[in-house]
C-alpha positions as semicolon CSV with decimal commas, in nm:
position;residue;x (nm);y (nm);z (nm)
1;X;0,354;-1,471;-0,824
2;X;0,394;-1,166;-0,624
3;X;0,821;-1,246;-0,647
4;X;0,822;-1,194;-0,999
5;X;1,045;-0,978;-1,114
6;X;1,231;-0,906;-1,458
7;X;1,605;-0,850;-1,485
8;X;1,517;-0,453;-1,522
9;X;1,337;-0,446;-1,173
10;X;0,933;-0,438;-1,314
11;X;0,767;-0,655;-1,068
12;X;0,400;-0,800;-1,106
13;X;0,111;-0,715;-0,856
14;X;-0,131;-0,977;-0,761
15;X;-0,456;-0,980;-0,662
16;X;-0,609;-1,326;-0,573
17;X;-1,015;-1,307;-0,604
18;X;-1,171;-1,653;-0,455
19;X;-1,523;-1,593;-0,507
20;X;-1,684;-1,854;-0,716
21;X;-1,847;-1,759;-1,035
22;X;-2,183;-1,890;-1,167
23;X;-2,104;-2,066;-1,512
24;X;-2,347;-2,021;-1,809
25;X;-2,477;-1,629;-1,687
26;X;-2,623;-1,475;-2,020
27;X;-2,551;-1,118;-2,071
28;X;-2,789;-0,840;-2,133
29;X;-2,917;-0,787;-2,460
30;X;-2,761;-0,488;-2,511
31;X;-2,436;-0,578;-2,361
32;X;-2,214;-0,676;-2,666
33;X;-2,354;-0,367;-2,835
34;X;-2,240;-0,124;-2,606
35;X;-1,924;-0,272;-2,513
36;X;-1,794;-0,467;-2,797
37;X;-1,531;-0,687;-2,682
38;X;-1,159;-0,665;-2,803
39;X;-0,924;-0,956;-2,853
40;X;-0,550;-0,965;-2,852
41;X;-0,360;-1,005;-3,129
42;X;-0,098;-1,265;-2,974
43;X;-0,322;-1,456;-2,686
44;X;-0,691;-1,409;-2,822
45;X;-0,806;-1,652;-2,618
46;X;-0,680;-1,553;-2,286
47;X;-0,616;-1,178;-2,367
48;X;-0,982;-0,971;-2,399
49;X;-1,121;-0,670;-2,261
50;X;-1,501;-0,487;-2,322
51;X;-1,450;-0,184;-2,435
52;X;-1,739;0,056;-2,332
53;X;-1,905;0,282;-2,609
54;X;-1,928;0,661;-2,481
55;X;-2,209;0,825;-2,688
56;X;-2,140;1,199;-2,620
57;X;-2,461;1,420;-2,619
């Protein structure tokens, strides 16, 4: 992965994480309200990010 390269010259940078991840963690209650998740238009299902909500005081 870390060869990949366009015809213009961008290349990718990879980062390999092997630590195993529990399956089926719940989140906190007030997770999804305070960082509502955002899907991509083209690749909703593998495209997402949580967005965090910044309440200014």
């Amino acid at each position: 992965m870390e060869k990949t390269k366009t015809i213009k010259g961008l290349t990718a940078t990879v980062k390999i994480i092997d630590k195993i991840y529990q399956k089926g963690r719940k989140v906190a209650d007030n997770f999804k309200k305070n960082m509502p998740i955002v899907f991509d238009e083209y690749l909703p299902v593998w495209n997402y990010r949580a967005v965090p909500h910044v309440e200014i005081v």
